[in-house]
C-alpha positions, 0 to 999 in steps of 0.5 A: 891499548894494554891489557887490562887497561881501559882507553880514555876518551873525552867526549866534548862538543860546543853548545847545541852540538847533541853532546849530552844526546851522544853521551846518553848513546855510549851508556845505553851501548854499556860505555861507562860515561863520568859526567863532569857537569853532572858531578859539579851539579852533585857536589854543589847540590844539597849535602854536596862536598862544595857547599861549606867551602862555598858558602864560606867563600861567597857568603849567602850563596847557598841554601837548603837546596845547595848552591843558589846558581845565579847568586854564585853566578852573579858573584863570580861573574866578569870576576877572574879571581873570584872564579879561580877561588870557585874552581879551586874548591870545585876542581879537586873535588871533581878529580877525586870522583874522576879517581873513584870513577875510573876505579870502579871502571878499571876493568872496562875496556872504553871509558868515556869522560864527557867533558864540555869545556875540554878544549877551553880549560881542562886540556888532554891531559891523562885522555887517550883520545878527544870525540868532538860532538858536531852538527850544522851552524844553523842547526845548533843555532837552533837548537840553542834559541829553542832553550828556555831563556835563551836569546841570540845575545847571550848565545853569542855570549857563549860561542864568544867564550867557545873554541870554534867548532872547525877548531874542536873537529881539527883538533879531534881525533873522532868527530861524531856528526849529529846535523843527521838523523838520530839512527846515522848518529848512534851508527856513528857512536858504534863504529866509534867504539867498534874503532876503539875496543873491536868489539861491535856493541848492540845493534 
């Protein structure tokens, strides 16, 4: 790692796997986190740089609270070019928060981007090294059903469109297990950063 430089690591996990509860670890330990979701949520949310470009592109999508999701849902769904239309207005717009982020952090020496569909579509590019957040079949498959709205049709829907997770923990290079409990996970999640920075964050 350079002087000076921070090291960049994607943070992903399949559905159920805790990621968001590991993501949630690395701030409270002082890590600076940029959340993609948490940054589409805000550019489509109410005064959001997506809504004009949105609401342009799939007409009566959009309200006074933003992006009505499952109208956009409903219009982009099953529908390849429609979705490549969507992310072609939402996707720059997350690269240049991405940008500002990692400026306001250049001094830190650990940046995390969590990033849930890493392996499925944005790839490594510009990441040091990929964190897969991981747990039990059976675990997650708990934890999922237990999700309002959820029902075993539509979470098999979602590992359909998943890279597996025996792929995602061969494919990392740090898998953090939480099938265990929440005081062996952020034991995990310091050793992690212990192993990227040397330095050993609060205990």
């Amino acid at each position: 790692m350079s002087a000076g430089k921070p090291f960049i690591l994607g943070l992903t996990g399949s559905i159920g796997m805790g990621k968001s509860a590991v993501a949630a670890m690395l701030r409270g330990l002082g890590v600076p986190v940029f959340d993609a979701d948490a940054a589409v949520h805000e550019l489509q949310g109410p005064d959001g740089a997506c809504i004009e470009p949105i609401e342009r592109a799939f007409p009566g999508t959009t309200g006074p609270q933003g992006v009505d999701r499952q109208k956009l849902g409903a219009a982009v769904f099953g529908n390849a070019e429609a979705l490549r239309l969507l992310e072609s207005i939402v996707h720059p717009e997350v690269a240049e928060m991405r940008r500002t982020f990692l400026a306001d952090n250049a001094t830190a020496p650990l940046i995390v981007f969590d990033i849930p569909l890493l392996y499925e579509k944005t790839g490594q590019h510009g990441l040091d090294a990929v964190a897969v957040v991981s747990a039990p079949a059976e675990m997650q498959r708990e934890r999922v059903l237990a999700r309002p709205g959820m029902t075993p049709e539509k979470f098999e829907q979602i590992l359909k469109l998943q890279v597996p997770d025996a792929e995602k923990r061969a494919r990392a290079d740090y898998v953090i297990d939480t099938g265990v409990s929440l005081a062996e996970t952020r034991h995990a999640v310091q050793r992690l950063i212990h192993a990227i920075t040397g330095t050993l964050p609060g205990n």
